[in-house]
Biopython code that builds the backbone (N, CA, C, O; Angstrom):
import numpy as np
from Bio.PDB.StructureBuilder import StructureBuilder

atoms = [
    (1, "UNK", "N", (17.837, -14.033, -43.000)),
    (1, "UNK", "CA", (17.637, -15.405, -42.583)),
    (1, "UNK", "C", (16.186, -15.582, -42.133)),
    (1, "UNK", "O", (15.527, -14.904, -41.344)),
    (2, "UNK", "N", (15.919, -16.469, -42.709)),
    (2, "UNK", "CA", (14.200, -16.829, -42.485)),
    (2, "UNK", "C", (14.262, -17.579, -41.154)),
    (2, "UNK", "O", (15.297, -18.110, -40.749)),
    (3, "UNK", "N", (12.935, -17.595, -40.402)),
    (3, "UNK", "CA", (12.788, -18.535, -38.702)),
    (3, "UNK", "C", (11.915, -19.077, -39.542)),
    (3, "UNK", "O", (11.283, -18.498, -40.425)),
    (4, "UNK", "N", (11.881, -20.875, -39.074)),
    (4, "UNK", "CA", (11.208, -21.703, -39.313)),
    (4, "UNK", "C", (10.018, -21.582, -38.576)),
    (4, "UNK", "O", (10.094, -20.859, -37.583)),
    (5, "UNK", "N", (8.935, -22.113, -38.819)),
    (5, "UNK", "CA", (7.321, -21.611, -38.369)),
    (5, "UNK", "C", (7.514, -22.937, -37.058)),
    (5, "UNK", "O", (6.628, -22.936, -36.203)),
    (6, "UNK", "N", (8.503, -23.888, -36.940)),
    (6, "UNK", "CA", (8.691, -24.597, -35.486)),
    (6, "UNK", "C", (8.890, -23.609, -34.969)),
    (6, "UNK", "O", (8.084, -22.910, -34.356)),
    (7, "UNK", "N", (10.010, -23.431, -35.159)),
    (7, "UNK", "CA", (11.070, -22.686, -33.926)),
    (7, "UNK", "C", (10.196, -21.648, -34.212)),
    (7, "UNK", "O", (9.147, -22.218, -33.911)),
    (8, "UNK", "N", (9.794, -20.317, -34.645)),
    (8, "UNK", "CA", (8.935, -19.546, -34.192)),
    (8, "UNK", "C", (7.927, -20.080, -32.586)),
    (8, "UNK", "O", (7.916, -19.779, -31.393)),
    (9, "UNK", "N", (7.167, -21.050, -33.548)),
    (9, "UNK", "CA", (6.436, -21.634, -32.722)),
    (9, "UNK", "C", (6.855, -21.586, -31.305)),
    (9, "UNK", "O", (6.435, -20.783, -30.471)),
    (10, "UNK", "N", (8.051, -22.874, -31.041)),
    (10, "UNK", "CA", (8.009, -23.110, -29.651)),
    (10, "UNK", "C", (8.879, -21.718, -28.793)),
    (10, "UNK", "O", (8.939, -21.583, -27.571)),
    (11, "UNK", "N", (9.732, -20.433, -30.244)),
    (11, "UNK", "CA", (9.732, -19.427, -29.140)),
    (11, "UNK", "C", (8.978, -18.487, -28.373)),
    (11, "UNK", "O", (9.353, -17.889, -27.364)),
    (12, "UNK", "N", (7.479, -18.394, -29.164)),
    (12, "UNK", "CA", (6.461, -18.104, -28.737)),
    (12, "UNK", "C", (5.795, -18.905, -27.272)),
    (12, "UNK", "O", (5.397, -18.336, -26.256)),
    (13, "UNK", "N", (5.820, -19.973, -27.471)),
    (13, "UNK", "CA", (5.428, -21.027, -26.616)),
    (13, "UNK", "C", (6.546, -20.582, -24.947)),
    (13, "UNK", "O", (6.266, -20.319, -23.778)),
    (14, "UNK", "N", (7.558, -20.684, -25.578)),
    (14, "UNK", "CA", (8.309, -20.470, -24.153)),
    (14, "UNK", "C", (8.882, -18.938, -23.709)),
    (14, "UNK", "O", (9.667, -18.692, -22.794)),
    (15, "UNK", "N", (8.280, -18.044, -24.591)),
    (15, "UNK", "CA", (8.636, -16.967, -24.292)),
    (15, "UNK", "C", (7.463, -16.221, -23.725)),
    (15, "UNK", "O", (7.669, -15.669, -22.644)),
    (16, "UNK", "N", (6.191, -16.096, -24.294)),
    (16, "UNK", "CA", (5.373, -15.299, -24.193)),
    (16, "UNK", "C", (4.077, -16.394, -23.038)),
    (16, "UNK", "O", (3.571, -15.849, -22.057)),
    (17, "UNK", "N", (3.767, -17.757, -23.360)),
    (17, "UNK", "CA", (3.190, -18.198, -22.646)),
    (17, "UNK", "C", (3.430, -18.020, -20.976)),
    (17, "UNK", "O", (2.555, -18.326, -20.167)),
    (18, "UNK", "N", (4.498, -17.582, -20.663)),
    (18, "UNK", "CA", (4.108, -17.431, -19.110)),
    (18, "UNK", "C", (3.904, -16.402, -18.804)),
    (18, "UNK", "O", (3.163, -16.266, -17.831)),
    (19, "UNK", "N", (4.379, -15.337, -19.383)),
    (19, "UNK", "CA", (4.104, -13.818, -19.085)),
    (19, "UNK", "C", (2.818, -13.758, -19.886)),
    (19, "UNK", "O", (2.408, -12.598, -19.830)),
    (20, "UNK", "N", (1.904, -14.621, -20.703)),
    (20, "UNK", "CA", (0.504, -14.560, -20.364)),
    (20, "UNK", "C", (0.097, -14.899, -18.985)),
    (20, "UNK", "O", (-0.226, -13.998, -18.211)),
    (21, "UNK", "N", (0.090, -16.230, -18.601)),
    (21, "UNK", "CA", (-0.405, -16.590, -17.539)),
    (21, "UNK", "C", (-0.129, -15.883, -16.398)),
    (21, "UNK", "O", (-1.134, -15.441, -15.841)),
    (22, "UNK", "N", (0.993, -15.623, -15.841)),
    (22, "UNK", "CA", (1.438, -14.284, -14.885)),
    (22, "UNK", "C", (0.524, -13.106, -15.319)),
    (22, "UNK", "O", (-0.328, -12.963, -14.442)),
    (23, "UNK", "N", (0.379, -12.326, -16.186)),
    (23, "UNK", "CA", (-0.775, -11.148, -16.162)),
    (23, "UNK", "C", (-2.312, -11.854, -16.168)),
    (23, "UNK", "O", (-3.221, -11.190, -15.670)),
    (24, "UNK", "N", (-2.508, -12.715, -16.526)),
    (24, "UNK", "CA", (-4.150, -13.763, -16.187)),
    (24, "UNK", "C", (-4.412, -13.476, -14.745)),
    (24, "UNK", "O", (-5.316, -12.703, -14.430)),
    (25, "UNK", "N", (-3.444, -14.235, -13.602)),
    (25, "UNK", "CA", (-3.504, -14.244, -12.246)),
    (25, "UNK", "C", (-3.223, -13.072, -11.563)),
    (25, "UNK", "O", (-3.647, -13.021, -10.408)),
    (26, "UNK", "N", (-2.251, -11.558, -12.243)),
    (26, "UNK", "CA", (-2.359, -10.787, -11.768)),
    (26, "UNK", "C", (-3.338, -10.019, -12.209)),
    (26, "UNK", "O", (-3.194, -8.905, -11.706)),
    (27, "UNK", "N", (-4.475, -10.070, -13.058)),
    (27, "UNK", "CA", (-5.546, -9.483, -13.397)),
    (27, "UNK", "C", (-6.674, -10.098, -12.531)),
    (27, "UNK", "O", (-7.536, -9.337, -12.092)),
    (28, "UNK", "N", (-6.745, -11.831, -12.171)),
    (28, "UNK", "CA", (-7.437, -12.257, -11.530)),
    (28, "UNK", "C", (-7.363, -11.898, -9.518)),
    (28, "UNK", "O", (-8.147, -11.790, -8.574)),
    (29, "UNK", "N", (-6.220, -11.849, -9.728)),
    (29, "UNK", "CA", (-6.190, -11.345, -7.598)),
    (29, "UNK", "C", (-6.700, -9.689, -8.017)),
    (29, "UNK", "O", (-7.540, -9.318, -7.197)),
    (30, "UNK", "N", (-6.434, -8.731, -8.969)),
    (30, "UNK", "CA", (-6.893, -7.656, -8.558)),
    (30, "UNK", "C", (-8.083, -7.599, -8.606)),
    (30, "UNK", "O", (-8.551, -6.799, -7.796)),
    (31, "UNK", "N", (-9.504, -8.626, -9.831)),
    (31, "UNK", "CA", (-10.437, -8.193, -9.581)),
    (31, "UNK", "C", (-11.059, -8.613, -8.426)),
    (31, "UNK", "O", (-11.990, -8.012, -7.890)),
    (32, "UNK", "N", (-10.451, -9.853, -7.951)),
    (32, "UNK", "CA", (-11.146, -10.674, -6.784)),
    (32, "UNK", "C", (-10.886, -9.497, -5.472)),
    (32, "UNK", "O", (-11.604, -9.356, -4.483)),
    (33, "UNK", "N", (-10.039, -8.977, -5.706)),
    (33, "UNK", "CA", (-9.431, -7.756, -4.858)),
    (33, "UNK", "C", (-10.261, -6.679, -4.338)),
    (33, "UNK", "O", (-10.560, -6.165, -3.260)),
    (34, "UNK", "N", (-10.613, -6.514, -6.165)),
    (34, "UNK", "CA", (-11.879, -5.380, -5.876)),
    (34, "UNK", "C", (-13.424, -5.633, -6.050)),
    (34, "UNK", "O", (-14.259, -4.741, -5.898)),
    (35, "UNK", "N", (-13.679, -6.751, -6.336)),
    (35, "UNK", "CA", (-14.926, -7.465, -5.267)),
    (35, "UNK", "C", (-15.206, -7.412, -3.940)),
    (35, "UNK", "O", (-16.295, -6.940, -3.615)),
    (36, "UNK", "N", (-14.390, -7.830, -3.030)),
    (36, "UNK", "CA", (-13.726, -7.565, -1.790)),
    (36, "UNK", "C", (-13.867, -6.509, -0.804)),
    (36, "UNK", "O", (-14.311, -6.275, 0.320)),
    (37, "UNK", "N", (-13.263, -5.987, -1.795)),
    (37, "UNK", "CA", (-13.158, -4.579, -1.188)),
    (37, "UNK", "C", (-14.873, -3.964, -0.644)),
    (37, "UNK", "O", (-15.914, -4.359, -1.168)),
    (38, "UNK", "N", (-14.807, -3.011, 0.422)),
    (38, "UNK", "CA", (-15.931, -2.288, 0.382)),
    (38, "UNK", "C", (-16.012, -0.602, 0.783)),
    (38, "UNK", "O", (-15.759, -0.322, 1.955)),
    (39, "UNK", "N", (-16.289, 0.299, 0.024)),
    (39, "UNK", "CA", (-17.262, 0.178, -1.257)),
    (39, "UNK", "C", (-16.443, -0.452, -2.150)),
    (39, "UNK", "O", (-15.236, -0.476, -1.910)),
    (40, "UNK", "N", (-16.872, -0.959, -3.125)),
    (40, "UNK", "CA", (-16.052, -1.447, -4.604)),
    (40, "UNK", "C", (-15.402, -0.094, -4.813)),
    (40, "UNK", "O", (-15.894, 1.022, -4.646)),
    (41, "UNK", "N", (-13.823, -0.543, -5.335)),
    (41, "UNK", "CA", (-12.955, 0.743, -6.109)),
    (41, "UNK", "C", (-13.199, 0.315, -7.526)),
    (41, "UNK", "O", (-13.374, -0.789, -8.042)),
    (42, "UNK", "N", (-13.152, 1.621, -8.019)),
    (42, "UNK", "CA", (-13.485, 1.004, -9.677)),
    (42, "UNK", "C", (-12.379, 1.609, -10.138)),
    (42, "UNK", "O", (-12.199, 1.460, -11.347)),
    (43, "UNK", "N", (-11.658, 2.184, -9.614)),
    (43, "UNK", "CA", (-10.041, 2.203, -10.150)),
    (43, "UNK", "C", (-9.197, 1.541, -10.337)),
    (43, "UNK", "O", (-8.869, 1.007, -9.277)),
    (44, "UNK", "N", (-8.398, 1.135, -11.419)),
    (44, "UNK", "CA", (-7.568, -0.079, -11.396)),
    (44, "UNK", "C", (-6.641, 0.337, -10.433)),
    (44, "UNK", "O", (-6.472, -0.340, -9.419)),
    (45, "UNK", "N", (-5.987, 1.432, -10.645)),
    (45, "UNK", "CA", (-4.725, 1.944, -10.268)),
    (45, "UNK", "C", (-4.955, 2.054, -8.521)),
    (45, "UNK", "O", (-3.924, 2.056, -7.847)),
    (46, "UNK", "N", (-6.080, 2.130, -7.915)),
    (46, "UNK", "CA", (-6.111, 1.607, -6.173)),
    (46, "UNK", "C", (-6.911, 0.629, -6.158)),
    (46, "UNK", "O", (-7.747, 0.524, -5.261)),
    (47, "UNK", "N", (-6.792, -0.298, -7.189)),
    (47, "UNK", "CA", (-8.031, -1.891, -7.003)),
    (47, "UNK", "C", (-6.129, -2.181, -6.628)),
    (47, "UNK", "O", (-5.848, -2.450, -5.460)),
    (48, "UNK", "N", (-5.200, -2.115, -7.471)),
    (48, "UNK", "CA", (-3.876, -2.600, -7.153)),
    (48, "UNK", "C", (-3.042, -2.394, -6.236)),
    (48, "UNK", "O", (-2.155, -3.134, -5.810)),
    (49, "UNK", "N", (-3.386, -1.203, -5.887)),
    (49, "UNK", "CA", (-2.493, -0.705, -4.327)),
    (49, "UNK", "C", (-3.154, -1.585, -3.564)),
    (49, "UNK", "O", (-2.355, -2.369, -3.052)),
    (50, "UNK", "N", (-4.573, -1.854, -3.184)),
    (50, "UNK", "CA", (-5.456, -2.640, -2.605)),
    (50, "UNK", "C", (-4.690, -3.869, -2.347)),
    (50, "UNK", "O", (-4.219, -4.330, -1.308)),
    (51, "UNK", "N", (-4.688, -4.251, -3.484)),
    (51, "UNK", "CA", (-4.273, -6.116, -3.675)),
    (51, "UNK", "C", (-2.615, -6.100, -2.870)),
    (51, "UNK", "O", (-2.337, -6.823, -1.913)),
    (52, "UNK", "N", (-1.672, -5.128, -3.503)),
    (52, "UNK", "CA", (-0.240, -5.155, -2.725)),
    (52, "UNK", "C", (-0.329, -4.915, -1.585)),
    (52, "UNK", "O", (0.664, -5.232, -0.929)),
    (53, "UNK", "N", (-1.379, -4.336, -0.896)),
    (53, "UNK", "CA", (-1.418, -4.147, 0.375)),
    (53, "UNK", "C", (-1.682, -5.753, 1.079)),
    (53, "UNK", "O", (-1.121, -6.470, 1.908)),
    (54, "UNK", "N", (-2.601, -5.796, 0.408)),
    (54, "UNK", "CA", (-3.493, -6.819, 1.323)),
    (54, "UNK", "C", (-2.657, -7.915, 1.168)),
    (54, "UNK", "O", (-2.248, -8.350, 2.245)),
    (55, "UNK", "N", (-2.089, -8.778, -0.275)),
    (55, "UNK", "CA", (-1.081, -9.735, -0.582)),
    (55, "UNK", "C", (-0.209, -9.817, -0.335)),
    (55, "UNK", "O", (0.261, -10.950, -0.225)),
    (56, "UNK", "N", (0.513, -8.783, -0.109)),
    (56, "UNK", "CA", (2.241, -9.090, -0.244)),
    (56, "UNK", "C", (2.848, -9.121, 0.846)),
    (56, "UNK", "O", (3.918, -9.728, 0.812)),
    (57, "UNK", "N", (2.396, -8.455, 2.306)),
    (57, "UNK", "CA", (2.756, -9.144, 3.304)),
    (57, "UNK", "C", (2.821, -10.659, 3.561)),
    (57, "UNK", "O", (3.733, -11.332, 4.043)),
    (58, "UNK", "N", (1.268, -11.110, 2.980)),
    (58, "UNK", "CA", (1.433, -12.716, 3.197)),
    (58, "UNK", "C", (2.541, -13.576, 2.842)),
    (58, "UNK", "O", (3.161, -14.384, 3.534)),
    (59, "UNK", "N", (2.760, -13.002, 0.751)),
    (59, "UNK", "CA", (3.381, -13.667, 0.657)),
    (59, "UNK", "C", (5.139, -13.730, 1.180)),
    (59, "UNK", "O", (5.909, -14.688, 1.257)),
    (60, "UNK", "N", (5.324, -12.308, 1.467)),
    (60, "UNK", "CA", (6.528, -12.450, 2.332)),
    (60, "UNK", "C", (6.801, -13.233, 3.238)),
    (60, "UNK", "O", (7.841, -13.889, 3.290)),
    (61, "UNK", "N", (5.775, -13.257, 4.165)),
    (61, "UNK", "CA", (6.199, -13.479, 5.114)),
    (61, "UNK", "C", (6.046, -15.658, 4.798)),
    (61, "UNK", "O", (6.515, -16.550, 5.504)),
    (62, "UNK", "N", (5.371, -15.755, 3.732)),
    (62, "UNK", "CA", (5.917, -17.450, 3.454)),
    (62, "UNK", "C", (7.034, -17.736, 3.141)),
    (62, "UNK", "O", (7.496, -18.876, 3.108)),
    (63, "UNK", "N", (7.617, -16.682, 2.865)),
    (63, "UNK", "CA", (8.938, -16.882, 1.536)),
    (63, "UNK", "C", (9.902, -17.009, 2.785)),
    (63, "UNK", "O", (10.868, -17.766, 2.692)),
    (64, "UNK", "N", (9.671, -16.273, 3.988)),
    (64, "UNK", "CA", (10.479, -16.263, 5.017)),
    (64, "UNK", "C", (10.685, -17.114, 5.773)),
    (64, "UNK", "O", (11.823, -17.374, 6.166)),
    (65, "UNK", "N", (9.406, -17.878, 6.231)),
    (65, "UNK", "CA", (9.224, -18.833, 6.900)),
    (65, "UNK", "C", (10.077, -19.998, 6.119)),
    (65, "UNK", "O", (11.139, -20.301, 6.663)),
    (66, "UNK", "N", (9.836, -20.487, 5.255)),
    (66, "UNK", "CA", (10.144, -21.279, 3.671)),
    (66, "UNK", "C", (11.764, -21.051, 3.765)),
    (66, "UNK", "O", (12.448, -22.019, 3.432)),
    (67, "UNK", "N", (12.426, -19.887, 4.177)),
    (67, "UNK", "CA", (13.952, -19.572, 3.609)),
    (67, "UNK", "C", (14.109, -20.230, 5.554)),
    (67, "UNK", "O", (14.677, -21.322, 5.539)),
    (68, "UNK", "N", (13.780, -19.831, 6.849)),
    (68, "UNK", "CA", (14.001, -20.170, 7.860)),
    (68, "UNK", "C", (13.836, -21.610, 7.892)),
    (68, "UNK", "O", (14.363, -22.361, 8.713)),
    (69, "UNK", "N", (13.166, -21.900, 7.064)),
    (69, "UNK", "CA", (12.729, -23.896, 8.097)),
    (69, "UNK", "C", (13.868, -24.215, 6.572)),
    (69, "UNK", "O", (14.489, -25.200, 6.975)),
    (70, "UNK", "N", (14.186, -24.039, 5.743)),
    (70, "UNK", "CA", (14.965, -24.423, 4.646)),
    (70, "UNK", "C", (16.140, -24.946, 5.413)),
    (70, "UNK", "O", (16.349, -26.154, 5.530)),
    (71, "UNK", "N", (17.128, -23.747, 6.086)),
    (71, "UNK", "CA", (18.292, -22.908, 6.471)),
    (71, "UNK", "C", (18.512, -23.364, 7.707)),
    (71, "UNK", "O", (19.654, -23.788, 7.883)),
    (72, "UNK", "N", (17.622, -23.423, 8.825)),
    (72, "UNK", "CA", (17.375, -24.075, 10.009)),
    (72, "UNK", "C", (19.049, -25.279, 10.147)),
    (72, "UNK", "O", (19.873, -25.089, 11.042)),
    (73, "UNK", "N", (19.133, -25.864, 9.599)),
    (73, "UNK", "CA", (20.443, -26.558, 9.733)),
    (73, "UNK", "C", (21.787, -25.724, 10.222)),
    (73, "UNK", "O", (22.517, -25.938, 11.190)),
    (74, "UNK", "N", (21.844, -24.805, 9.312)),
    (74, "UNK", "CA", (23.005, -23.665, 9.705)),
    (74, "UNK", "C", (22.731, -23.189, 11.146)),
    (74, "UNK", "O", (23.748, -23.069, 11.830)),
    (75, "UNK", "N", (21.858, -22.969, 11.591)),
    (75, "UNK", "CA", (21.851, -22.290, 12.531)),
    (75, "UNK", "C", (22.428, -23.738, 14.157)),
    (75, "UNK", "O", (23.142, -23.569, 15.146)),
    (76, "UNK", "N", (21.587, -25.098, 13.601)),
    (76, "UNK", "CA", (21.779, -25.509, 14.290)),
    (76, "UNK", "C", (22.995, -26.615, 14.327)),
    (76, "UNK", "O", (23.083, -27.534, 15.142)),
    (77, "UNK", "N", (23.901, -26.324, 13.275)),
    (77, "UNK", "CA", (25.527, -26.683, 13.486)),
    (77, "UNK", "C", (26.236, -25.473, 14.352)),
    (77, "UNK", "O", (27.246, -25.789, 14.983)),
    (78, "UNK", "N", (25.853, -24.339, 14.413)),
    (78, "UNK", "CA", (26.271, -23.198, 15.468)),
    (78, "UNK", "C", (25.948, -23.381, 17.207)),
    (78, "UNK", "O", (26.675, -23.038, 18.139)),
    (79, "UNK", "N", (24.202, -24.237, 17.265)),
    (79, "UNK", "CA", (24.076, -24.604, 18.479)),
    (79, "UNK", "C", (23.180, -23.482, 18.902)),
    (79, "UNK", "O", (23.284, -22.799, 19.921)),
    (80, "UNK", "N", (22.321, -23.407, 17.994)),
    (80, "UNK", "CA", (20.905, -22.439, 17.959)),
    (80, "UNK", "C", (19.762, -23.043, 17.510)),
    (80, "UNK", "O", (19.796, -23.719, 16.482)),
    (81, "UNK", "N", (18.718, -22.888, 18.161)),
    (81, "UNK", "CA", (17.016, -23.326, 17.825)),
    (81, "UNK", "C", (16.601, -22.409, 17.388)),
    (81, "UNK", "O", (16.977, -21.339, 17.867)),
    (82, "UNK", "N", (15.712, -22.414, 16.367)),
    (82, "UNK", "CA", (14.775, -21.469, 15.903)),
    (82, "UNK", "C", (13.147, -21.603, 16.171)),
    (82, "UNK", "O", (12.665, -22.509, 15.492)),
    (83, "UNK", "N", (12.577, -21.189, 16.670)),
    (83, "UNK", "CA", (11.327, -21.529, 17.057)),
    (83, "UNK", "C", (10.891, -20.652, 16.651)),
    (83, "UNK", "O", (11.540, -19.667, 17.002)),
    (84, "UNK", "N", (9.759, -20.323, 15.812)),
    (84, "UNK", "CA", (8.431, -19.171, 15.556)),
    (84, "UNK", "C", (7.192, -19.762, 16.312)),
    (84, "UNK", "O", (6.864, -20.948, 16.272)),
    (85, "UNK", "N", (6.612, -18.870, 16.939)),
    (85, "UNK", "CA", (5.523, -19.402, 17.831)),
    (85, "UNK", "C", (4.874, -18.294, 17.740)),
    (85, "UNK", "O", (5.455, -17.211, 17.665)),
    (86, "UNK", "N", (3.133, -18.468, 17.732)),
    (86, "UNK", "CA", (2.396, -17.208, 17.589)),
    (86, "UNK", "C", (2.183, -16.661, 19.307)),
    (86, "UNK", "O", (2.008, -17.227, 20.386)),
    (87, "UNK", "N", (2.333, -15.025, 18.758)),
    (87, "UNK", "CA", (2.399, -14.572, 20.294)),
    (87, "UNK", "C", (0.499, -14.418, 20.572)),
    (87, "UNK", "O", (-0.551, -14.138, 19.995)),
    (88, "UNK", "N", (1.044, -14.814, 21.823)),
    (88, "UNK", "CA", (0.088, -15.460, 22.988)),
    (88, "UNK", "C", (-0.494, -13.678, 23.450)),
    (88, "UNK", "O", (0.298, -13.014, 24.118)),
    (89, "UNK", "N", (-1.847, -13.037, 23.056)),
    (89, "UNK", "CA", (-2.341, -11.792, 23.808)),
    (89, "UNK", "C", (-2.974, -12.065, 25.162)),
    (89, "UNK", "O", (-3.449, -13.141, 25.525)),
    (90, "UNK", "N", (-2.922, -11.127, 25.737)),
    (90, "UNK", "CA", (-3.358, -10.648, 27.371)),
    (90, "UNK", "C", (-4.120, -10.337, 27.102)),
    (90, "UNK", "O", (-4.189, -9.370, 26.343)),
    (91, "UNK", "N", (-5.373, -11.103, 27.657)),
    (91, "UNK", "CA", (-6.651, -10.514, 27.778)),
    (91, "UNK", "C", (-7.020, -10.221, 29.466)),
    (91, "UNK", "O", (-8.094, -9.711, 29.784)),
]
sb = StructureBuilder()
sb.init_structure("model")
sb.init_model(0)
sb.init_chain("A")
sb.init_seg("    ")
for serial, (resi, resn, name, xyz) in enumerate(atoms, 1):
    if name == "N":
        sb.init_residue(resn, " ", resi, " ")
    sb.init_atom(name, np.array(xyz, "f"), 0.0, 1.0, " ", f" {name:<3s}", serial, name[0])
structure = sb.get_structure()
């Protein structure tokens, strides 16, 4: 059975176009990564440990915040507040 050069087309289009763009931006945070960095690593393989280090706490910790202020309702049909507040240091 022959694929029509559409449908080729748009399975290309919706298959492979984002897993381009996803490796674009993960090629782009690692070099910006290892710009950054000092001395420059010229290793990919710790320009990337670099970047997971430095990134992925952040973005956790949005995804968390994001799932808490979402969810926040549940807690407060139970008769609970949720407050995140940055802690206050002793100087």
């Amino acid at each position: 059975m022959r694929i029509k050069k559409r449908a080729y087309r748009r399975y290309w289009v919706y298959f492979w176009t984002p897993k381009l763009l996803l490796s674009l931006i993960a090629y782009l945070l690692a070099h910006w990564i290892d710009r950054w960095a000092w001395p420059p690593v010229l290793d990919w393989k710790q320009t990337c440990r670099l970047a997971r280090e430095k990134l992925l706490p952040n973005v956790v910790w949005l995804q968390v915040q994001r799932l808490i202020h979402d969810n926040s309702h549940i807690a407060t049909q139970f008769g609970f507040d949720i407050l995140i507040q940055p802690r206050h240091s002793e100087a």
